[in-house]
mmCIF entry with sequence, helices, sheets and N, C-alpha, C, O atoms, coordinates in Angstrom:
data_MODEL
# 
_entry.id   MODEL 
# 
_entity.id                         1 
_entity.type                       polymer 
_entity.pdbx_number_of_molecules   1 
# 
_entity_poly.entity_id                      1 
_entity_poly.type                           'polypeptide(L)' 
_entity_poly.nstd_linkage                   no 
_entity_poly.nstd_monomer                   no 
_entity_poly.pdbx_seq_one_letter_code       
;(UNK)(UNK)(UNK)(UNK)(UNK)(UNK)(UNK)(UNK)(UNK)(UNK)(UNK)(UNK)(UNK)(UNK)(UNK)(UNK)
(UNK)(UNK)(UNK)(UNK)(UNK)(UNK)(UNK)(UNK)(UNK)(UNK)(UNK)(UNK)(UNK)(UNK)(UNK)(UNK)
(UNK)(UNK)(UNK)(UNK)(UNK)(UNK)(UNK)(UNK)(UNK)(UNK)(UNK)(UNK)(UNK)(UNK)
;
_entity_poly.pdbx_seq_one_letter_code_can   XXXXXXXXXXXXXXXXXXXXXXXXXXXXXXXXXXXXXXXXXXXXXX 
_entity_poly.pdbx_strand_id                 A 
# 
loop_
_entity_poly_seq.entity_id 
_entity_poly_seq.num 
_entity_poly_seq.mon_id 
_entity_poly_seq.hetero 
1 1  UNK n 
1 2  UNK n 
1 3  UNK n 
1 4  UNK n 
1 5  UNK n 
1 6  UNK n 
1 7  UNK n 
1 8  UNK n 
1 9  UNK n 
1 10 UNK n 
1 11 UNK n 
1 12 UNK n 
1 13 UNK n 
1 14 UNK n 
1 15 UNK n 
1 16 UNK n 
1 17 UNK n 
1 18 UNK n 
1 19 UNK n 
1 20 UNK n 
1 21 UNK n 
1 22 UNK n 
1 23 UNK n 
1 24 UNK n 
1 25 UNK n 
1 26 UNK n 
1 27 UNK n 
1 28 UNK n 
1 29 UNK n 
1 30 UNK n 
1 31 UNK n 
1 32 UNK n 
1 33 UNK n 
1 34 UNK n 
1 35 UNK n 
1 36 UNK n 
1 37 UNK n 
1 38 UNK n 
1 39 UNK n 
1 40 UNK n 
1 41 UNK n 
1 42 UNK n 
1 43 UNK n 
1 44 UNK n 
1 45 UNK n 
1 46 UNK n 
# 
_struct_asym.id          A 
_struct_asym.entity_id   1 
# 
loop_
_struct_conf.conf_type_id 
_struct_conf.id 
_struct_conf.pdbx_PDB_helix_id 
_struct_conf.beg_label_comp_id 
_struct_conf.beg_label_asym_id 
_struct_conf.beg_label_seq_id 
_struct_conf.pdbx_beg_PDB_ins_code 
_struct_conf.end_label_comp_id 
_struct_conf.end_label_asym_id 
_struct_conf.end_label_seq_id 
_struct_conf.pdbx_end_PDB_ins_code 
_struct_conf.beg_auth_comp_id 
_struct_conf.beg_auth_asym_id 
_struct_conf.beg_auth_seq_id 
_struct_conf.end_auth_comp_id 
_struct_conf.end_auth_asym_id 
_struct_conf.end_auth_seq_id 
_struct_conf.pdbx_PDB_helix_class 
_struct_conf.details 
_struct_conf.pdbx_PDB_helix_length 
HELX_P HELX_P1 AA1 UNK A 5  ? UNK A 28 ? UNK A 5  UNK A 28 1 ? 24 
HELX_P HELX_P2 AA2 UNK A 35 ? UNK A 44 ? UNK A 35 UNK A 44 1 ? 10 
# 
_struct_conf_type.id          HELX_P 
_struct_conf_type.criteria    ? 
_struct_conf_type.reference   ? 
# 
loop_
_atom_site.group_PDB 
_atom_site.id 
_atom_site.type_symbol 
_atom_site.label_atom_id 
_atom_site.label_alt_id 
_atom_site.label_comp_id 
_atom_site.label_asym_id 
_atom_site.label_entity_id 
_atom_site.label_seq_id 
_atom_site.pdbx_PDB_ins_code 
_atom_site.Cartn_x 
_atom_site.Cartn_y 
_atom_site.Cartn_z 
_atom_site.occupancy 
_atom_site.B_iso_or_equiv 
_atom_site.pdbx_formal_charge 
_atom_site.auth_seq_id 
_atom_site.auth_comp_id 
_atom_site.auth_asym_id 
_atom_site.auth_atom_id 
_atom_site.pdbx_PDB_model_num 
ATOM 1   N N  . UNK A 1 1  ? -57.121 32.892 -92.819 1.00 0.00 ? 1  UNK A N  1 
ATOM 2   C CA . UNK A 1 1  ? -56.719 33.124 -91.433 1.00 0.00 ? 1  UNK A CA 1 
ATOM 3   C C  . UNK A 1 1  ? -57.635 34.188 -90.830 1.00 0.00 ? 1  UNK A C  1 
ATOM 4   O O  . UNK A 1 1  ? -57.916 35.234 -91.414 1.00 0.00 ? 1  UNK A O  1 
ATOM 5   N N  . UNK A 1 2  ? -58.136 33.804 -89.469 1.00 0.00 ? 2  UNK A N  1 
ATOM 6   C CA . UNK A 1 2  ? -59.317 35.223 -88.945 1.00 0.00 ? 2  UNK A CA 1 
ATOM 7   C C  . UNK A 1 2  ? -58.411 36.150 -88.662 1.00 0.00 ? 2  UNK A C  1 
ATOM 8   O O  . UNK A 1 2  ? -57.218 35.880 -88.522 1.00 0.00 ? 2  UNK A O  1 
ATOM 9   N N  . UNK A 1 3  ? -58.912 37.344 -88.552 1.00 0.00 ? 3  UNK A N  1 
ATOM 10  C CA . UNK A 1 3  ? -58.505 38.499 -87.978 1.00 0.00 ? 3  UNK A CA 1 
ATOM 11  C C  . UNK A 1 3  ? -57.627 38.830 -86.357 1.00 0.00 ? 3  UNK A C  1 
ATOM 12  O O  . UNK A 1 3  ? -56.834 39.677 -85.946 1.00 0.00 ? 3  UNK A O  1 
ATOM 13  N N  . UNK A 1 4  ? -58.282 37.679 -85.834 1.00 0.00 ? 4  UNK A N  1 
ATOM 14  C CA . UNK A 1 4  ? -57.558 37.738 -84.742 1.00 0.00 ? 4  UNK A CA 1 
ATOM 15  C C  . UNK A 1 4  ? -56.645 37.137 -83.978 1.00 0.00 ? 4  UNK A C  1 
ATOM 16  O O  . UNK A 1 4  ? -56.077 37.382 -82.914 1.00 0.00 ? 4  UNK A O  1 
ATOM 17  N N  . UNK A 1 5  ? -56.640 35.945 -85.109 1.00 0.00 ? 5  UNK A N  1 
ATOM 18  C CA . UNK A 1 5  ? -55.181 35.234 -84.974 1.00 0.00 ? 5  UNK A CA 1 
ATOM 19  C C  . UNK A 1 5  ? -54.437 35.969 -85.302 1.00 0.00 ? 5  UNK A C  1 
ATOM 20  O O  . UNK A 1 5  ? -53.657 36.565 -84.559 1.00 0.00 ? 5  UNK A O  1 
ATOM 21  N N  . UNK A 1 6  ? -54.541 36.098 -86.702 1.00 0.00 ? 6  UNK A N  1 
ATOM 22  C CA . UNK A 1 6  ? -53.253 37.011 -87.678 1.00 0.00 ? 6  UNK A CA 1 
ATOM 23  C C  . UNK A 1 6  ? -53.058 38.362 -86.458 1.00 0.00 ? 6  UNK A C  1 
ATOM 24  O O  . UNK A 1 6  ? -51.870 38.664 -86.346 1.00 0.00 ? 6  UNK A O  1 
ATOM 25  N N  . UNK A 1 7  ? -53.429 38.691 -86.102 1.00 0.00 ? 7  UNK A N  1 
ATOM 26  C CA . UNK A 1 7  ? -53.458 40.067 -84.564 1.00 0.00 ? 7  UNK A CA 1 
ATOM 27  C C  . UNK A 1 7  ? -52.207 39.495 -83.562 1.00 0.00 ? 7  UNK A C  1 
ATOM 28  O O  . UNK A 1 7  ? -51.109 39.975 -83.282 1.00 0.00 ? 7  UNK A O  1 
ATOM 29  N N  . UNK A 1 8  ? -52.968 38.107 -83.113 1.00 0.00 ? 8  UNK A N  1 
ATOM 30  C CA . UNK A 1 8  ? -51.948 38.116 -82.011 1.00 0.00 ? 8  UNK A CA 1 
ATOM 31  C C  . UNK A 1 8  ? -50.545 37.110 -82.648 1.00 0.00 ? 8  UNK A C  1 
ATOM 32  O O  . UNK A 1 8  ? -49.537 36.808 -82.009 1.00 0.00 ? 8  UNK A O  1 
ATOM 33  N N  . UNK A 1 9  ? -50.870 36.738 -84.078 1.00 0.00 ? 9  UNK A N  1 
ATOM 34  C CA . UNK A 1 9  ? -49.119 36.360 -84.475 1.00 0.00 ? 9  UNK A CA 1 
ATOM 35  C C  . UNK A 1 9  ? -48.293 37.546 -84.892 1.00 0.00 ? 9  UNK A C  1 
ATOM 36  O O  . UNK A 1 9  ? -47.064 37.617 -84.862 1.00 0.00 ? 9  UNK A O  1 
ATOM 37  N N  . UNK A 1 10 ? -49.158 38.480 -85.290 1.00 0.00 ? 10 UNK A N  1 
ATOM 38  C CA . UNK A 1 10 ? -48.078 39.532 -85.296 1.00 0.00 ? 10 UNK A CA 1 
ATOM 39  C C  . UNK A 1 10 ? -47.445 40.274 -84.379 1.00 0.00 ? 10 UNK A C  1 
ATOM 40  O O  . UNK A 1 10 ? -46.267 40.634 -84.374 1.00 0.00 ? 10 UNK A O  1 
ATOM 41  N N  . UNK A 1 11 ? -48.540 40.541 -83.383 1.00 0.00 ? 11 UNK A N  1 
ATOM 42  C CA . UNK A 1 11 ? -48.313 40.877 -81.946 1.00 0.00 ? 11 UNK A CA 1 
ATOM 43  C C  . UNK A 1 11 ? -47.037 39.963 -81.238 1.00 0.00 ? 11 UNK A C  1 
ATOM 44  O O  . UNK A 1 11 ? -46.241 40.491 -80.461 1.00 0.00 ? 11 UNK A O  1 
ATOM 45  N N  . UNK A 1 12 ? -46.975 38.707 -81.574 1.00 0.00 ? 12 UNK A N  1 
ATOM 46  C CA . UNK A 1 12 ? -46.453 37.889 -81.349 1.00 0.00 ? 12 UNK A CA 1 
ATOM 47  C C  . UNK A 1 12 ? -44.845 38.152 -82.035 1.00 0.00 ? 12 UNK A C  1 
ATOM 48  O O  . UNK A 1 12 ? -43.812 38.259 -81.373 1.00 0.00 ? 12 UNK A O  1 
ATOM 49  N N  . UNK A 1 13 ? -44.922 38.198 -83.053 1.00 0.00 ? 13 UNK A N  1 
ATOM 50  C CA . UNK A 1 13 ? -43.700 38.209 -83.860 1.00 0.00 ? 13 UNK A CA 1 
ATOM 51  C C  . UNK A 1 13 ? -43.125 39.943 -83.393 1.00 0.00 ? 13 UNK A C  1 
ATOM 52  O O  . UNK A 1 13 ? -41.927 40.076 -83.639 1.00 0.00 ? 13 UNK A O  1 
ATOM 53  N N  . UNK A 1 14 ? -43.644 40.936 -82.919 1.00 0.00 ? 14 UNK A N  1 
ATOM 54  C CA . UNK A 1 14 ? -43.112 42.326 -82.786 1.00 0.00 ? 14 UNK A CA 1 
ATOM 55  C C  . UNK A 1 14 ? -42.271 41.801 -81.317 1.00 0.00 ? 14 UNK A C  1 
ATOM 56  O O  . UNK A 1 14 ? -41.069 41.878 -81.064 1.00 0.00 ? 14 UNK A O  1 
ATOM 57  N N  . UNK A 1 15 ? -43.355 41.268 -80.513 1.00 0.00 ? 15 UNK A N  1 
ATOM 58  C CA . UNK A 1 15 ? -42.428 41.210 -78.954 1.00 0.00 ? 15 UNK A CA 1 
ATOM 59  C C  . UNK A 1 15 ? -41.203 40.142 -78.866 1.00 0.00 ? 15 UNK A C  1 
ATOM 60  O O  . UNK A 1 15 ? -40.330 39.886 -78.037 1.00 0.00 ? 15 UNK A O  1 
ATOM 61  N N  . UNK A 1 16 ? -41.506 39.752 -79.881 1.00 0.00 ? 16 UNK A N  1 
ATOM 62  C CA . UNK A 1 16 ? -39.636 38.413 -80.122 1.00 0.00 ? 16 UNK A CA 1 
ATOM 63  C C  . UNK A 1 16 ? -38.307 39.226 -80.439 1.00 0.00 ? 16 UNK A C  1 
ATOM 64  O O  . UNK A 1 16 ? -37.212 39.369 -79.895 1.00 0.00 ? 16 UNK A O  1 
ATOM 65  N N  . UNK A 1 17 ? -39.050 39.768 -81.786 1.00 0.00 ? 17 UNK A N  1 
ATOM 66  C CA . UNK A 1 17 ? -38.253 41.013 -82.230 1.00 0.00 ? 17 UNK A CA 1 
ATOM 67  C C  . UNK A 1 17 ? -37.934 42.191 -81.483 1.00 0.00 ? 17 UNK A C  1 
ATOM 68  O O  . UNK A 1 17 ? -36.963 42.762 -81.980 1.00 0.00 ? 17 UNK A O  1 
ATOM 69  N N  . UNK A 1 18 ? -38.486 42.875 -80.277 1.00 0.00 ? 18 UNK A N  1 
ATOM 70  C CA . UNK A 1 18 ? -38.090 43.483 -79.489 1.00 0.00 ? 18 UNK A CA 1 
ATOM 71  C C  . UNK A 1 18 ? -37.055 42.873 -78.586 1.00 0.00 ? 18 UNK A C  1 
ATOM 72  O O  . UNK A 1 18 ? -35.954 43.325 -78.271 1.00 0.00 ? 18 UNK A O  1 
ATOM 73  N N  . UNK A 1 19 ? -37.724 41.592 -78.188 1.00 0.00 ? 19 UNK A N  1 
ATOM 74  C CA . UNK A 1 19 ? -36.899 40.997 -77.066 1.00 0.00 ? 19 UNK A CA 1 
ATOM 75  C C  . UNK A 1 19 ? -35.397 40.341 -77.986 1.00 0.00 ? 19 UNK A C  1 
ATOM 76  O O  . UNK A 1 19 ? -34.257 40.400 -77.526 1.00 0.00 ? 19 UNK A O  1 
ATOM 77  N N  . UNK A 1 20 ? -35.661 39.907 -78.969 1.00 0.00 ? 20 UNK A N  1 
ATOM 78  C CA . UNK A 1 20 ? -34.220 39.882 -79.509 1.00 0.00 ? 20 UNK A CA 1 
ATOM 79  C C  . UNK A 1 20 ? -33.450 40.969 -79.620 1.00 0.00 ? 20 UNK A C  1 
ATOM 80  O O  . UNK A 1 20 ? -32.226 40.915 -79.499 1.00 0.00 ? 20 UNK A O  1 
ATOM 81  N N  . UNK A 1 21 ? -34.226 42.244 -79.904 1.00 0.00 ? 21 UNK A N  1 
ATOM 82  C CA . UNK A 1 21 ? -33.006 43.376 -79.629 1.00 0.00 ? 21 UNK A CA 1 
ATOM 83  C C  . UNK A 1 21 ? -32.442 43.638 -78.824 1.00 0.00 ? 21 UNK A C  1 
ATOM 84  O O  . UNK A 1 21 ? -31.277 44.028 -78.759 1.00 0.00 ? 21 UNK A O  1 
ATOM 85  N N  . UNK A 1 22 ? -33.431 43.407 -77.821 1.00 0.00 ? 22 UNK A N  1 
ATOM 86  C CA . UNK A 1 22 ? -32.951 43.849 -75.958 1.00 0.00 ? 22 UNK A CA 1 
ATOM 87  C C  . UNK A 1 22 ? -31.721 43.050 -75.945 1.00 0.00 ? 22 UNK A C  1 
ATOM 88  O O  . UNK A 1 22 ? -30.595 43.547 -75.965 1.00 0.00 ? 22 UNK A O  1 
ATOM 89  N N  . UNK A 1 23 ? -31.953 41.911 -75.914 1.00 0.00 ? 23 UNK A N  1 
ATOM 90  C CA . UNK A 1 23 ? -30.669 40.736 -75.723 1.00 0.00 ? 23 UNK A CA 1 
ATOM 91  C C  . UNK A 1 23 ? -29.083 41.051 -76.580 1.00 0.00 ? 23 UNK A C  1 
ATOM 92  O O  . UNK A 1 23 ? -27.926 40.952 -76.171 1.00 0.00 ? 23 UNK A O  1 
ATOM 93  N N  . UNK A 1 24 ? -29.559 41.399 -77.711 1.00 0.00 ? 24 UNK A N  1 
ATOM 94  C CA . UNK A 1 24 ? -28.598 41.762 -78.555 1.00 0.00 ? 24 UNK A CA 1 
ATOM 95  C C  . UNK A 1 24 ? -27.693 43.083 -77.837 1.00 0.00 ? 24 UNK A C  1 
ATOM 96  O O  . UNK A 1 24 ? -26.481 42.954 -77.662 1.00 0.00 ? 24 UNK A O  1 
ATOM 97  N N  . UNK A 1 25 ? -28.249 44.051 -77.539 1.00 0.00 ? 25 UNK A N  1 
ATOM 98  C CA . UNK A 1 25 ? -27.720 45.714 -76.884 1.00 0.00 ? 25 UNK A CA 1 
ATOM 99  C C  . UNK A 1 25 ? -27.174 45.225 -75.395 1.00 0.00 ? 25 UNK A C  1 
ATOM 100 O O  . UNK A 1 25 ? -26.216 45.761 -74.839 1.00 0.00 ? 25 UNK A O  1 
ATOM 101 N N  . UNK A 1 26 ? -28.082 43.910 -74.730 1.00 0.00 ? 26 UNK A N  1 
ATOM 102 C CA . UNK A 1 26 ? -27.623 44.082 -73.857 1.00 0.00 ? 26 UNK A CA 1 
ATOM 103 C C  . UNK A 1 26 ? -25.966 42.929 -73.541 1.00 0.00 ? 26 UNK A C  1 
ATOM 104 O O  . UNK A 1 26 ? -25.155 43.063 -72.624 1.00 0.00 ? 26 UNK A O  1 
ATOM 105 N N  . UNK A 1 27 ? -25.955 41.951 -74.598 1.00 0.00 ? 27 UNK A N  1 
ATOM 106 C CA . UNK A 1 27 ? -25.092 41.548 -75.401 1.00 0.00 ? 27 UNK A CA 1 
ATOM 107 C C  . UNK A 1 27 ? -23.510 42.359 -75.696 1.00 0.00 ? 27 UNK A C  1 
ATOM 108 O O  . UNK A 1 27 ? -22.491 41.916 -75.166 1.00 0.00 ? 27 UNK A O  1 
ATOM 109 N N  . UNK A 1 28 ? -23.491 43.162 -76.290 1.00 0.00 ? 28 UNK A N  1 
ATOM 110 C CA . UNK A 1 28 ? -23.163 44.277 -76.483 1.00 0.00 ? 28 UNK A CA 1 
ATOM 111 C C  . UNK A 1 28 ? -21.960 45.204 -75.489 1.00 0.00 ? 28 UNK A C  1 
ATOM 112 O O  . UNK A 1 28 ? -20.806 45.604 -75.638 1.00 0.00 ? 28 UNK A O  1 
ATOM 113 N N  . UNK A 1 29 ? -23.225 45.256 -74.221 1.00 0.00 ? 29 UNK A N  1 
ATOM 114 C CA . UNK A 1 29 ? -22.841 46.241 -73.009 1.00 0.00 ? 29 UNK A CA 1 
ATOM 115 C C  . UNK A 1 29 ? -22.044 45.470 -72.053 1.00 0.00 ? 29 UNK A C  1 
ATOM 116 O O  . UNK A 1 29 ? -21.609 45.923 -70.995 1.00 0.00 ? 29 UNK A O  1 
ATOM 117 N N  . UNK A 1 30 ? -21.867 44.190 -72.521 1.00 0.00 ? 30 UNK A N  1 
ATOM 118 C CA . UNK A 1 30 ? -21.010 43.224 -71.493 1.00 0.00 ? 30 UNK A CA 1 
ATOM 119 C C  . UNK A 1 30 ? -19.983 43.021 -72.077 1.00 0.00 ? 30 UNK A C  1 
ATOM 120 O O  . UNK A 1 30 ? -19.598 41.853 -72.028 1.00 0.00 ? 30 UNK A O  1 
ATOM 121 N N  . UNK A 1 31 ? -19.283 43.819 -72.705 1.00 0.00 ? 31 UNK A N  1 
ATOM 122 C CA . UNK A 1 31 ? -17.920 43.650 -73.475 1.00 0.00 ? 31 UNK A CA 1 
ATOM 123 C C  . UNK A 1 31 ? -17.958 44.941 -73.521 1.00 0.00 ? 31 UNK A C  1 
ATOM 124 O O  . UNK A 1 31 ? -18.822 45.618 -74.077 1.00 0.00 ? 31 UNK A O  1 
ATOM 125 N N  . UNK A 1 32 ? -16.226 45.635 -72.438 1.00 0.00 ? 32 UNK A N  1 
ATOM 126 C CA . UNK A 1 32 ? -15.851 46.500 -72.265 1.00 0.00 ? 32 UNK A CA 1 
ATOM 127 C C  . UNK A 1 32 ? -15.187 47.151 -73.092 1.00 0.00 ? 32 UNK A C  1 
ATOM 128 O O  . UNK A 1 32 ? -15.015 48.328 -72.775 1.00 0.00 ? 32 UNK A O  1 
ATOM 129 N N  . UNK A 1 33 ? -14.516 46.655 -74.537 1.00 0.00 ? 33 UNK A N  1 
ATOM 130 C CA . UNK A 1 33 ? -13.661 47.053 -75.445 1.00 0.00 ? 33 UNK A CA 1 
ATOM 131 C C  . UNK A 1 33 ? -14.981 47.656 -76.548 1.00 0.00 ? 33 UNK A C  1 
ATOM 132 O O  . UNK A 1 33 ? -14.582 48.298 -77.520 1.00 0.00 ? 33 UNK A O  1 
ATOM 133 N N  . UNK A 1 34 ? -16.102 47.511 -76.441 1.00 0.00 ? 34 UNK A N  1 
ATOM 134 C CA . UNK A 1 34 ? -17.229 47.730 -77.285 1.00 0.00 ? 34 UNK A CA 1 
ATOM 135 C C  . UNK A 1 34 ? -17.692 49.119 -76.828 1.00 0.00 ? 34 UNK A C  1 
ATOM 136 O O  . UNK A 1 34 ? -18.210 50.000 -77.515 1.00 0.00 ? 34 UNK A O  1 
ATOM 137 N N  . UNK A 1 35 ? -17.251 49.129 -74.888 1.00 0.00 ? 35 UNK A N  1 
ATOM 138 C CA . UNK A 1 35 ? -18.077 50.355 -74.441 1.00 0.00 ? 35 UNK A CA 1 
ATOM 139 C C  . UNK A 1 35 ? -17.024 51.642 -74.653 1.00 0.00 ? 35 UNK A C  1 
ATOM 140 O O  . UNK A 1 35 ? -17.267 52.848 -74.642 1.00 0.00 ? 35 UNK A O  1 
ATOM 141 N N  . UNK A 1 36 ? -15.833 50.963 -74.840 1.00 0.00 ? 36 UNK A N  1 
ATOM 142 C CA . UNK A 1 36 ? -15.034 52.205 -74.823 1.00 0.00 ? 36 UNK A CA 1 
ATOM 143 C C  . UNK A 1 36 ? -14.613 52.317 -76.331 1.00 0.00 ? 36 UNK A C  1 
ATOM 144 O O  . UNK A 1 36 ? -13.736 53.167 -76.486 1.00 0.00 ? 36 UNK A O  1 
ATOM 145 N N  . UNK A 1 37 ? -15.008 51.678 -77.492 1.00 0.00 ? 37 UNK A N  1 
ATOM 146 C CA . UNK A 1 37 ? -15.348 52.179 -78.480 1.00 0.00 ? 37 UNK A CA 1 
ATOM 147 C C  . UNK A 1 37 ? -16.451 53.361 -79.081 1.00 0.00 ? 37 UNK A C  1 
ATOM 148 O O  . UNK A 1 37 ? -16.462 54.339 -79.828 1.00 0.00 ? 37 UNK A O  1 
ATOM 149 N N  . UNK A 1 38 ? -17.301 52.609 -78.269 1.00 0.00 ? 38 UNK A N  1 
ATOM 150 C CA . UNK A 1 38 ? -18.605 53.573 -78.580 1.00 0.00 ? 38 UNK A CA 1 
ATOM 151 C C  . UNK A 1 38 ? -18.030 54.753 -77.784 1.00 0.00 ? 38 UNK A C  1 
ATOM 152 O O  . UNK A 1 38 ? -17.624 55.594 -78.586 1.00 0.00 ? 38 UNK A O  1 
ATOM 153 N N  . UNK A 1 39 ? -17.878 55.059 -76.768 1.00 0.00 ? 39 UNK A N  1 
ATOM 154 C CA . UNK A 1 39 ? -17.601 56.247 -76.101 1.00 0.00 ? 39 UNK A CA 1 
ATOM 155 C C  . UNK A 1 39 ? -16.688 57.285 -77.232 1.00 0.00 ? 39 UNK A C  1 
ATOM 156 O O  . UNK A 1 39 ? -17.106 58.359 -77.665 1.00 0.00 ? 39 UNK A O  1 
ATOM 157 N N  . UNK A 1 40 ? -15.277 56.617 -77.586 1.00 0.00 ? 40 UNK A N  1 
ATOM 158 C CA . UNK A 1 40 ? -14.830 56.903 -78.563 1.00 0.00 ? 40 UNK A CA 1 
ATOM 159 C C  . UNK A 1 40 ? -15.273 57.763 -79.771 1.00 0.00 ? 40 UNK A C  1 
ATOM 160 O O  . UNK A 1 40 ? -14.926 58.876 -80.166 1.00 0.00 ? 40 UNK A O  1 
ATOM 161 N N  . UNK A 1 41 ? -16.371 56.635 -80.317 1.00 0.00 ? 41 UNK A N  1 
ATOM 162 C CA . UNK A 1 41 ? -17.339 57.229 -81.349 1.00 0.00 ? 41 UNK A CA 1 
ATOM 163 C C  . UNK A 1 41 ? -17.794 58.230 -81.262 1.00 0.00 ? 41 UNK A C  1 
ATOM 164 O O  . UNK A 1 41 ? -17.476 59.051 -82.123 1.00 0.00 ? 41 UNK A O  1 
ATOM 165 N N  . UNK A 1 42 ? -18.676 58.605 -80.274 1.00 0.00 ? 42 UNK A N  1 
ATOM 166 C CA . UNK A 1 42 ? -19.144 59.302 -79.643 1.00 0.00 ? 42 UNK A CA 1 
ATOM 167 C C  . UNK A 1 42 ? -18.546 60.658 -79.347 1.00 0.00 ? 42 UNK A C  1 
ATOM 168 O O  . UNK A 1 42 ? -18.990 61.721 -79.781 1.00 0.00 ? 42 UNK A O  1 
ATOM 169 N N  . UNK A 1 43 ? -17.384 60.499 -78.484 1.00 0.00 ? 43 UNK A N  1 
ATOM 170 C CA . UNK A 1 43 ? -16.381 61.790 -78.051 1.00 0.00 ? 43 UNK A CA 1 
ATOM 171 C C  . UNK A 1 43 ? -15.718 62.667 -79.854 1.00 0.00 ? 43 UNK A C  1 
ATOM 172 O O  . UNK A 1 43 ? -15.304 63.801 -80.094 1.00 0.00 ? 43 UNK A O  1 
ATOM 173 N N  . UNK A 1 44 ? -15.888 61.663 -80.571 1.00 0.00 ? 44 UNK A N  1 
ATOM 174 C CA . UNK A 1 44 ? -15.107 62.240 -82.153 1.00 0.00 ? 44 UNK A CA 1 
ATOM 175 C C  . UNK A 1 44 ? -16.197 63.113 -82.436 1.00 0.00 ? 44 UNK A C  1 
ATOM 176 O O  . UNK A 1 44 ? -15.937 64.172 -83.007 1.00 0.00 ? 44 UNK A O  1 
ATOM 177 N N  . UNK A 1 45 ? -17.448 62.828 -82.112 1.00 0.00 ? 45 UNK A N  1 
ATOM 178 C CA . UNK A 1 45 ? -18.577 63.973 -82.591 1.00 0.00 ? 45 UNK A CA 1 
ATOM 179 C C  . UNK A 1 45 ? -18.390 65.273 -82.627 1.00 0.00 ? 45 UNK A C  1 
ATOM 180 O O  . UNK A 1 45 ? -18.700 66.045 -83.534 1.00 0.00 ? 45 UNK A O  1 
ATOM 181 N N  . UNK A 1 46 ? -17.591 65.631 -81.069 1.00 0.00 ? 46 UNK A N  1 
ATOM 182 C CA . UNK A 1 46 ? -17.835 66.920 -80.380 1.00 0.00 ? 46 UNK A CA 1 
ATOM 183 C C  . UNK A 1 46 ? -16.518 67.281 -80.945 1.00 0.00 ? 46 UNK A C  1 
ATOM 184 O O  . UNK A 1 46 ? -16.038 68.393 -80.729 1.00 0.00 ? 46 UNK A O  1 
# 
């Protein structure tokens, strides 16, 4: 494989994997029983 394929499939494979996270968190933030968990979580710190 040249050098600069293997470049932009990995390049390739990092921005999927970002963009699947995004989706996932933002997934997440649309369910209100999740946000007031985390808050929860969060408030037990202090």
């Amino acid at each position: 494989m040249q050098p600069r394929i293997r470049h932009h499939l990995v390049r390739a494979g990092w921005l999927s994997a970002a963009t699947l996270a995004l989706l996932a968190v933002f997934a997440l933030y649309t369910r209100p029983a999740f946000l007031v968990t985390l808050v929860d979580q969060l408030w037990a710190c202090f």
